[in-house]
C-alpha positions as CSV (number, residue, x, y, z in Angstrom):
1,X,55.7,25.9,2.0
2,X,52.5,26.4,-0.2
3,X,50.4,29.4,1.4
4,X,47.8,30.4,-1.1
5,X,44.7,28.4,-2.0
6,X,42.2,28.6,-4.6
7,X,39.7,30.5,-4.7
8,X,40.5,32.9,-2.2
9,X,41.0,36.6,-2.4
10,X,44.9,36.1,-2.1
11,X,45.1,33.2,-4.6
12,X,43.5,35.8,-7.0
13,X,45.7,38.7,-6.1
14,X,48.6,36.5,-7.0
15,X,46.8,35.0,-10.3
16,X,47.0,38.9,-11.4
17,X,49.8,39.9,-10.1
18,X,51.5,37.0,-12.1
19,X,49.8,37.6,-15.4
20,X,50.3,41.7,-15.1
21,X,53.6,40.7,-14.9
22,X,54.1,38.5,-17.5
23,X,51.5,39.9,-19.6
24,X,53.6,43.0,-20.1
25,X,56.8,41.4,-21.0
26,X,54.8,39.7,-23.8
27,X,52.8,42.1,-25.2
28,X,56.2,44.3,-25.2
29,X,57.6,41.7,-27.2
30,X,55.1,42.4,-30.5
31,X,53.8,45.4,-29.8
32,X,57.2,46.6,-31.1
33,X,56.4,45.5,-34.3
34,X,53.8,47.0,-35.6
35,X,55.4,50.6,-34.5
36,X,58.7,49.7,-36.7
37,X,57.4,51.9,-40.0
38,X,56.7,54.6,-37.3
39,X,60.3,54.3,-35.7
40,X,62.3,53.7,-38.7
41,X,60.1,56.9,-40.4
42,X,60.7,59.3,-37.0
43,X,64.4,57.7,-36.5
44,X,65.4,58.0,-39.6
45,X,66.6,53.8,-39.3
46,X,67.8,51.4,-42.0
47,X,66.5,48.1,-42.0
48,X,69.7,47.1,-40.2
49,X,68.5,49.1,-37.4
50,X,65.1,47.9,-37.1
51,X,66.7,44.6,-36.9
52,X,68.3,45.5,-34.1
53,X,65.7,47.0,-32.4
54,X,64.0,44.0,-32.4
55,X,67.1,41.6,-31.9
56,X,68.5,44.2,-29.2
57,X,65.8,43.1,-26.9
58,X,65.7,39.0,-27.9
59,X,69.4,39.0,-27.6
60,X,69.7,39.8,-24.0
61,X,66.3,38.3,-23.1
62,X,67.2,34.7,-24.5
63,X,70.8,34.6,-23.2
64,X,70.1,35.4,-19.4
65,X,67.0,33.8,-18.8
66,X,68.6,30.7,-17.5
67,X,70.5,32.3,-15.3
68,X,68.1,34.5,-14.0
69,X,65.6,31.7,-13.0
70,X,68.6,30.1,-10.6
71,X,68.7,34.0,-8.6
72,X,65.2,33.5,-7.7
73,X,65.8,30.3,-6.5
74,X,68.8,31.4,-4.5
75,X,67.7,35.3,-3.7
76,X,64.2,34.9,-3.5
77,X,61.3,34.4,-6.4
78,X,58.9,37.7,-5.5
79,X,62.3,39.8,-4.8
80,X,63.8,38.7,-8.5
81,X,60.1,39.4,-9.6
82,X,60.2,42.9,-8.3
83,X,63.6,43.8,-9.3
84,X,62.8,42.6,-13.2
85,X,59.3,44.2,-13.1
86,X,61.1,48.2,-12.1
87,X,64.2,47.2,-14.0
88,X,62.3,46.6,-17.0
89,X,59.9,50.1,-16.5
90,X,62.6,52.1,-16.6
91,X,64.6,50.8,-19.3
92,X,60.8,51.0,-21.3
93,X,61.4,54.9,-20.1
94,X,64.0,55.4,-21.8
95,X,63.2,53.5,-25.1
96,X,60.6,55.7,-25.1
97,X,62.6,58.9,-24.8
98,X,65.1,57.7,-27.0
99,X,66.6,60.3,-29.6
100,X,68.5,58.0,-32.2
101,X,68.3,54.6,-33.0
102,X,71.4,53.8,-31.2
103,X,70.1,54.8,-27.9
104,X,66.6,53.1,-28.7
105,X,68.9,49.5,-29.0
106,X,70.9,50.5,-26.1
107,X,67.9,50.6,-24.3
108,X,66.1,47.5,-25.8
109,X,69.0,45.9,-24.1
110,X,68.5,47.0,-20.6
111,X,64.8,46.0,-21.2
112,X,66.1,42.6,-22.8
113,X,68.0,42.2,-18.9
114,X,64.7,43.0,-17.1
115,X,62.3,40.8,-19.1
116,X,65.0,38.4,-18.2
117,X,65.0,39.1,-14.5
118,X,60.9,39.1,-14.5
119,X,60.3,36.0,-17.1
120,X,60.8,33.4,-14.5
121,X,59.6,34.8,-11.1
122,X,56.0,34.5,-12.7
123,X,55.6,30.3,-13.2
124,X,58.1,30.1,-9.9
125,X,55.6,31.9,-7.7
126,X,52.7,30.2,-8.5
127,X,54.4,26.6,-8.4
128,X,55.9,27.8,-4.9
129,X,52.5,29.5,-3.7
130,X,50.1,26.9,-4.7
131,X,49.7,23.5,-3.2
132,X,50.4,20.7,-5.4
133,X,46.8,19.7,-6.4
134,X,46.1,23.1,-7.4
135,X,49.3,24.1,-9.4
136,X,47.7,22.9,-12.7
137,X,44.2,25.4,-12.3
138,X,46.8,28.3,-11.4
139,X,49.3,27.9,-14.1
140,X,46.3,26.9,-16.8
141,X,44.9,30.4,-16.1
142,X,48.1,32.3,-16.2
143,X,49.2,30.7,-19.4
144,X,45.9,30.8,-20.9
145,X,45.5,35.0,-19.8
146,X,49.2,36.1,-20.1
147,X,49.9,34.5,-23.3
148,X,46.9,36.5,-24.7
149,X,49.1,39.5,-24.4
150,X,51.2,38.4,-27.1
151,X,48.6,38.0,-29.7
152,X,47.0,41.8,-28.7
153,X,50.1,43.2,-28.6
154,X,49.9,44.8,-32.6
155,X,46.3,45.9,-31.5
156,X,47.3,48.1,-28.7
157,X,50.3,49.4,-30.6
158,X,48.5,50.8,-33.4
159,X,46.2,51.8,-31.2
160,X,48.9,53.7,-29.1
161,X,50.6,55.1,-32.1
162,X,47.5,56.5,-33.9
163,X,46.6,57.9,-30.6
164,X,50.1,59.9,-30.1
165,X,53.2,58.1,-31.2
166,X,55.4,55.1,-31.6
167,X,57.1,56.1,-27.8
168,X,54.2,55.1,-26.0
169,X,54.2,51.9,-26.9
170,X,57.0,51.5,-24.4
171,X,55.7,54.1,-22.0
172,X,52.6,52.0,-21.3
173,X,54.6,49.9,-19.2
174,X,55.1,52.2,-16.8
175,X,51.8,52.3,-14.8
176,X,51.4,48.4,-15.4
177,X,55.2,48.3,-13.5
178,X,54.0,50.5,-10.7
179,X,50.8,48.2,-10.5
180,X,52.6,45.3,-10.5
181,X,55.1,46.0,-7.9
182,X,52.4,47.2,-5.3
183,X,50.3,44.1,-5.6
184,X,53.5,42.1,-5.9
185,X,54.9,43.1,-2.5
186,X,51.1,43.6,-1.0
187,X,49.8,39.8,-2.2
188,X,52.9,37.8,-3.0
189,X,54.2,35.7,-0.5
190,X,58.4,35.1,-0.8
191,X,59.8,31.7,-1.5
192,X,63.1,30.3,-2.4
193,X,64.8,27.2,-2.9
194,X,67.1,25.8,-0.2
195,X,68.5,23.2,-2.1
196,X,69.6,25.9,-4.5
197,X,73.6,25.9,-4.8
198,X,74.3,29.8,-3.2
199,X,76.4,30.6,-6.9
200,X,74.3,30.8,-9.8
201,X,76.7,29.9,-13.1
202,X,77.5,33.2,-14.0
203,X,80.5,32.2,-16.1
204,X,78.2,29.8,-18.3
205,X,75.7,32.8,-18.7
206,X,78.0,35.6,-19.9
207,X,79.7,32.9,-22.4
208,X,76.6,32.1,-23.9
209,X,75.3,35.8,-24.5
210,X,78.8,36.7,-26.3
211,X,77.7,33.4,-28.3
212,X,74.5,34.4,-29.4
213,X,75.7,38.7,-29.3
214,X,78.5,37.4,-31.5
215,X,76.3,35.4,-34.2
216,X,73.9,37.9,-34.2
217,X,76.2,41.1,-35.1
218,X,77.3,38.7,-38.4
219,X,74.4,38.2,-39.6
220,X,72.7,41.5,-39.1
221,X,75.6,43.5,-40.5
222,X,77.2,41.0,-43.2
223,X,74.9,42.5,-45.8
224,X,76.0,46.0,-45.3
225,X,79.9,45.7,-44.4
226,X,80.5,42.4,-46.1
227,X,81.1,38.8,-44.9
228,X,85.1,39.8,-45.0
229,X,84.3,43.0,-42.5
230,X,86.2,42.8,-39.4
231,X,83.1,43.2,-37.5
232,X,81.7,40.7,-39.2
233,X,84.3,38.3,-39.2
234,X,85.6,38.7,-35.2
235,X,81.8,38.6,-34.3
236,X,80.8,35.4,-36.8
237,X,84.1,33.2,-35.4
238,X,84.0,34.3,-31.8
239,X,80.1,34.3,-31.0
240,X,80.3,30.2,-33.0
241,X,83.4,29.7,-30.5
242,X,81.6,31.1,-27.5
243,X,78.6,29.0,-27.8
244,X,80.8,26.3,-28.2
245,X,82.3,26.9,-25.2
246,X,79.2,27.2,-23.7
247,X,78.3,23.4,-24.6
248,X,81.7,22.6,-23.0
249,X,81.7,24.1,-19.6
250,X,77.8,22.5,-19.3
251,X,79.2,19.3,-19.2
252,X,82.5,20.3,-17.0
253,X,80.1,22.7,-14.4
254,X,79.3,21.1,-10.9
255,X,76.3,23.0,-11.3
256,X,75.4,23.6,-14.7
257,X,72.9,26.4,-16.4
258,X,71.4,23.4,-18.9
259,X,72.0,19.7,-17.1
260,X,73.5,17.7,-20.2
261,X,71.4,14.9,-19.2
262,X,68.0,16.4,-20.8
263,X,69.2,16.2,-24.0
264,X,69.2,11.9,-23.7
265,X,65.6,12.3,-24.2
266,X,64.7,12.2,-27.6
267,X,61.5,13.9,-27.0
268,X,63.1,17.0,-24.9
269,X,65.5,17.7,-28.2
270,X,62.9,17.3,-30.8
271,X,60.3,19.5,-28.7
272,X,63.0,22.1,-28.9
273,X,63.8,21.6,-32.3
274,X,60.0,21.9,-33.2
275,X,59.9,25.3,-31.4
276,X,63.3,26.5,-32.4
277,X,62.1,26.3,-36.4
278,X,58.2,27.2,-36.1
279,X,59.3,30.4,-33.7
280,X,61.6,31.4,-35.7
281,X,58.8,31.1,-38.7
282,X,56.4,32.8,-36.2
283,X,58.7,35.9,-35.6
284,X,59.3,36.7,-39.2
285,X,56.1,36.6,-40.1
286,X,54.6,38.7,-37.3
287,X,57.2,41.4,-38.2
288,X,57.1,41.4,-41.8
289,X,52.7,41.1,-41.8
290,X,52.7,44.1,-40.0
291,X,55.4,46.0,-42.5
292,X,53.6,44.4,-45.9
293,X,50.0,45.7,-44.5
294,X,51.4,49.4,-43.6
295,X,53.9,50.2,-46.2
296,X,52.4,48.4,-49.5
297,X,48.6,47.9,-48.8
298,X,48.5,51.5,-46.3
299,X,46.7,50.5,-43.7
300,X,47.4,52.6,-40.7
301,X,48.8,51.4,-37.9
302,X,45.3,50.1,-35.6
303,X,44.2,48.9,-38.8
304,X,47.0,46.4,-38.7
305,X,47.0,45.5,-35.4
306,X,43.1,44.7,-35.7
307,X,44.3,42.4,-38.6
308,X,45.7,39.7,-36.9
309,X,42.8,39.5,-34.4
310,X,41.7,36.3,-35.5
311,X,44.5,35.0,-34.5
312,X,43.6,36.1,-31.1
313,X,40.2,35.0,-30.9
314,X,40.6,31.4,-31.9
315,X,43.9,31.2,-29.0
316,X,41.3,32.6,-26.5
317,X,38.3,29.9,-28.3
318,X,40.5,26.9,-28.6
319,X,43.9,26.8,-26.7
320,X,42.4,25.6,-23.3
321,X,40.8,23.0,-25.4
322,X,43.6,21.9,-27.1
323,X,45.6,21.3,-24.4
324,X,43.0,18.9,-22.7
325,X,43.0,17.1,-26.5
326,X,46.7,16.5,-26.2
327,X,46.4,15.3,-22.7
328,X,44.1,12.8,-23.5
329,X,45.2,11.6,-27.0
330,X,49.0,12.3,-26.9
331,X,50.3,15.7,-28.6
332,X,52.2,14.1,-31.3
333,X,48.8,14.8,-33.5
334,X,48.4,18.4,-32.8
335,X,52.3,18.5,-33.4
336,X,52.4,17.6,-36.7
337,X,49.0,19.2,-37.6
338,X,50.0,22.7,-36.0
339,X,52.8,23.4,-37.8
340,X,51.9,22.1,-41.6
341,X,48.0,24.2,-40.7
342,X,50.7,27.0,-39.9
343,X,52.6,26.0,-43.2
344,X,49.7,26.3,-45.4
345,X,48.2,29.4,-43.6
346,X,51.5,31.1,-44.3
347,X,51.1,30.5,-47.9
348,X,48.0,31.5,-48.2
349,X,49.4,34.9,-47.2
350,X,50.7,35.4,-50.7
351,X,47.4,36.9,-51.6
352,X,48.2,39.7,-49.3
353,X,49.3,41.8,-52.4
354,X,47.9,45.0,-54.0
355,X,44.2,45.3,-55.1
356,X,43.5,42.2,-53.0
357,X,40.9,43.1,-50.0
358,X,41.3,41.9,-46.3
359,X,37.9,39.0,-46.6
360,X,40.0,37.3,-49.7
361,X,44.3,38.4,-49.2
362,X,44.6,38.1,-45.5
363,X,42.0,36.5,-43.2
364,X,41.5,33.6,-45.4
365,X,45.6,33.1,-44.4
366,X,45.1,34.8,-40.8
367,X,42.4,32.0,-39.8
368,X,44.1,28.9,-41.1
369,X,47.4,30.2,-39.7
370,X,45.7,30.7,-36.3
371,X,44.6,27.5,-35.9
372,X,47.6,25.9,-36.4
373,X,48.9,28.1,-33.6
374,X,46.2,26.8,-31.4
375,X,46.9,23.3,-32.1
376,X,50.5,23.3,-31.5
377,X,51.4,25.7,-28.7
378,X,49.2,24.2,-26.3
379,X,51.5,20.9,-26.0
380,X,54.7,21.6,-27.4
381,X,56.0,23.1,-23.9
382,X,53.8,20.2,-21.9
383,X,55.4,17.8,-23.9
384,X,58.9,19.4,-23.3
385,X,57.8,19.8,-19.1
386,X,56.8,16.0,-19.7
387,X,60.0,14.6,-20.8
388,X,62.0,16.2,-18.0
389,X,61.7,14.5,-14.0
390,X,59.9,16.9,-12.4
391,X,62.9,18.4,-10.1
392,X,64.0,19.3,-13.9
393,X,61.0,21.1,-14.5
394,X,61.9,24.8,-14.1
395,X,65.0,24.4,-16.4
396,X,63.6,22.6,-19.3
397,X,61.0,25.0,-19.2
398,X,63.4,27.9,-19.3
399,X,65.8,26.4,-22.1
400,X,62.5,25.8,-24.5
401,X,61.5,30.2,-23.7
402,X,65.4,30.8,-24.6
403,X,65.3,28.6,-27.5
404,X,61.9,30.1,-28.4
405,X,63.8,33.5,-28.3
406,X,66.5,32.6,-30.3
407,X,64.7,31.0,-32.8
408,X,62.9,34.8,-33.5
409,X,66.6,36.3,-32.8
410,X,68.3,34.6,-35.2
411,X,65.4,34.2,-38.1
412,X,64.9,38.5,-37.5
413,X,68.8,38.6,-38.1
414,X,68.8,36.5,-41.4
415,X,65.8,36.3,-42.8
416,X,65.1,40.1,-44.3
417,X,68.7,40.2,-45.9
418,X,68.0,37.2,-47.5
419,X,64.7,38.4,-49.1
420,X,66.3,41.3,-50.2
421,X,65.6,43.7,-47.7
422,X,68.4,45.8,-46.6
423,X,69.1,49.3,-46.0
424,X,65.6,51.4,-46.7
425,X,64.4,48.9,-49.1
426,X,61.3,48.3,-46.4
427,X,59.8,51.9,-47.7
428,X,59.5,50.9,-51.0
429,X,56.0,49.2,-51.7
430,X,57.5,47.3,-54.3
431,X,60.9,45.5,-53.1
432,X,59.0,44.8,-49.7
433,X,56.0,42.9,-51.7
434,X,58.9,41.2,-53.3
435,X,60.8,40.2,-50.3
436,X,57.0,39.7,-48.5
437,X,56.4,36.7,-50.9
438,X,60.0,35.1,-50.5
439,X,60.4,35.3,-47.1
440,X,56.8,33.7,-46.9
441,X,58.0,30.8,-48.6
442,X,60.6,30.1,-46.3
443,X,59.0,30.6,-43.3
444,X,56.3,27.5,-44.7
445,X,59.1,25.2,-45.1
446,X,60.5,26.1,-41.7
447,X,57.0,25.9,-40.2
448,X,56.3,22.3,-42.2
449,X,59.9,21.3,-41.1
450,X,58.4,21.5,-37.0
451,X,55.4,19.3,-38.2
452,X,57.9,16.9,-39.8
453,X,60.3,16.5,-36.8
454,X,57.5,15.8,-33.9
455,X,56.6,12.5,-36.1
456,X,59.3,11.2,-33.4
457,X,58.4,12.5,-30.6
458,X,56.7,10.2,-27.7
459,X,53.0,10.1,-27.7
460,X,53.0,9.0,-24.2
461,X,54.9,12.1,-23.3
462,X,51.9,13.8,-21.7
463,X,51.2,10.7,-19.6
464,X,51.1,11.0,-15.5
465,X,54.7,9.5,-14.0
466,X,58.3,10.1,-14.6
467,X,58.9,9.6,-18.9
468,X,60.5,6.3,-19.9
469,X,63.1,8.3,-21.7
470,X,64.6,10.5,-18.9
471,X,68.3,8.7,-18.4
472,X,69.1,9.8,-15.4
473,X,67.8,11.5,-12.2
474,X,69.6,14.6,-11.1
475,X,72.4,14.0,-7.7
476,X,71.4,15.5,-4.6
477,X,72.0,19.4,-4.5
478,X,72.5,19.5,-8.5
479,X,71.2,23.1,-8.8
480,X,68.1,24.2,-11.5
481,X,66.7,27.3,-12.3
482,X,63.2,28.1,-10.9
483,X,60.3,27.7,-13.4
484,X,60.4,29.9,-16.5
485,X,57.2,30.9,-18.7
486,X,57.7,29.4,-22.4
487,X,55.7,30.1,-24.9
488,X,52.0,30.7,-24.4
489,X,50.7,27.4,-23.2
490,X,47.8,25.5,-21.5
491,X,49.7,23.2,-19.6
492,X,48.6,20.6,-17.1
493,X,51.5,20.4,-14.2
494,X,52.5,16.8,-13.9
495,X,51.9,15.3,-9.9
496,X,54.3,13.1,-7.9
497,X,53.0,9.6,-7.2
């Protein structure tokens, strides 16, 4: 039962308590990046390593989301909440007393599993602590706040490394745990779903993270050991045997992790497909900005975190905006716009090469590229939300964060080999302008690709009722995982008639 209304003391207590949450699991996510040249330099780390620093954390993330929305459906949303929020302090702990760049993975991972844990007790509380006619006001302002966190994260990293070093970029999450745990069990109130089956699909999870594990290990190490390495070879042909798997026990499973049934909407797979390509465009080029600006045109680390604050800006100026646009014209527009704006922003970022200054190499890029984010991430998760019945809600919102995720994992695995980036090639000015350029061009064709593939998607999508496409409504008992955040979004939460 709903217990919190708007406006009150308590409705704002769970408002932050939400977005604290949240808010640090994002900004974890990119702050990372911009202390990479200070890691690999103290670590002593090959680019190999950096990769999986950064795929460490993605890997286990994307893989147990889904299940970790069901156990706060079935063990309670604010308990879950908790759990994820100290889980994922201490594993930041020990990142940030990590030795060797082993450990610091090993650790990424545990952090990976409490992100996991935390992601989806944030959208489930508010959807379970507001009333219905109030939802949309509470999860606009935690989207709108939270997702900020993302876009600030290189900020507050260079920031935190100039001020000391690289390891308290992960030790900041300590007191924001500590802070969120104590307003969590002071403010929250505890809900769960009784309809929930009592066994979450544990089987179906662990296959799909040996999928994705498996995939990943190939591509990260095939340039060092060789495609013919054993490593290489068992990981390559059992992670692609384990996701298929996967695909199979969803449609054997009582009580599947993804209900096959989503995927008859032509709208839910393109949605996904849009976000699949254009994150994994996104998550290259965040890494690789942040590397180009430190190691070839030496700007210190808060110097390239206050680089991409444009971006920021114009998500804070416009998102809210363009998510009313897309509810009242359809998103299909901002859909196709978004990503080709991104596209051509991307390209732009060519000029960010030696001699050029930051008012004609980057922001010129930076501002185009940002508003193509602002136009497309405002609908693309609506428009997925909108082309599930609403009872599907929570897990079509948690597959489009996991194939968010996996779109960075995997493009963070492939793309720098590809460019030519591969052992300590990253510290020399001139290979990484080199592999800079490439991998920019790739990432604008992935990003124009998104554009390309929401021509078909539904323009009605965002419209009030159940979507025209849906085939089928879920039986009675058929088990979902609670809501999971995707990417930052202004969304309007659909009503029942």
């Amino acid at each position: 039962m709903s217990t919190v209304v708007w406006g009150t003391p308590q409705a704002r207590a769970v408002l932050a308590t939400t977005i604290l949450g949240s808010g640090m699991a994002m900004l974890d996510g990119t702050i990372v990046n911009v202390a990479l040249p200070a890691i690999g330099d103290e670590l002593g780390a090959s680019v190999a390593g950096l990769q999986w620093i950064l795929d460490g954390y993605l890997l286990s993330l994307a893989a147990l989301i889904l299940v970790a929305g069901s156990l706060g459906d079935i063990f309670g949303r604010r308990r879950m909440f908790v759990i994820g929020t100290v889980w994922f302090g201490l594993a930041s702990l020990l990142c940030g007393l990590a030795p060797t760049t082993t450990l610091l993975v090993l650790a990424r991972v545990l952090q990976g599993i409490g992100g996991a844990l935390l992601a989806p007790g944030a959208l489930a509380i508010l959807q379970s602590a507001f009333p219905r006619d109030q939802r949309a006001r509470a999860i606009g302002a935690w989207s709108g706040l939270s997702g900020v966190a993302t876009a600030i994260g290189p900020l507050v990293g260079g920031l935190l490394i100039q001020a000391g070093s690289w390891r308290l970029a992960f030790l900041i999450n300590l007191p924001m745990a500590a802070a969120c745990v104590w307003m969590a069990l002071r403010h929250v109130p505890e809900s769960s779903d009784p309809e929930a089956a009592r066994r979450p699909d544990v089987l179906s999870a662990v296959v799909g993270a040996l999928g994705l594990a498996g995939v990943t290990a190939a591509l990260v190490e095939a340039p060092g050991l060789g495609v013919t390495h054993p490593l290489v070879l068992v990981g390559g042909i059992g992670g692609l045997a384990a996701m298929i798997a996967f695909c199979v026990l969803q449609t054997r499973r009582r009580v599947p992790l993804v209900p096959p049934s989503l995927f008859a909407s032509r709208t839910f797979v393109l949605s996904n497909a849009l976000t699949l390509v254009v994150y994994a465009a996104l998550g290259s080029i965040m890494v690789l900005l942040v590397l180009q600006l430190q190691v070839w045109l030496r700007y210190s680390p808060t110097a390239a975190g206050l680089a991409s604050l444009p971006i920021t800006v114009l998500m804070l100026v416009l998102s809210a905006r363009s998510g009313k646009l897309a509810q009242r014209v359809g998103p299909r527009l901002q859909l196709v716009a978004g990503p080709l704006l991104i596209a051509a922003g991307t390209l732009m970022l060519t000029l960010a090469v030696p001699g050029a200054s930051y008012l004609t190499g980057v922001l010129p890029g930076l501002l185009v590229f940002g508003l193509g984010l602002a136009a497309m991430v405002a609908p693309v998760t609506a428009t997925v939300l909108a082309a599930a019945p609403d009872r599907f809600a929570g897990v079509a919102s948690g597959v489009n964060n996991a194939v968010a995720r996996t779109g960075t994992l995997l493009a963070v695995a492939v793309l720098p080999p590809a460019v030519g980036l591969t052992g300590d090639a990253y510290t020399d000015p001139a290979a990484m302008t080199a592999a800079w350029q490439v991998a920019l061009v790739v990432c604008a064709v992935l990003t124009a690709l998104g554009g390309v593939l929401a021509l078909g998607i539904d323009n009605s999508a965002l419209g009030t009722g159940e979507p025209a496409e849906v085939a089928e409504q879920p039986r009675p008992g058929e088990c979902l995982a609670c809501g999971v955040e995707g990417p930052p979004t202004h969304i309007r939460a659909r009503m029942n008639k």
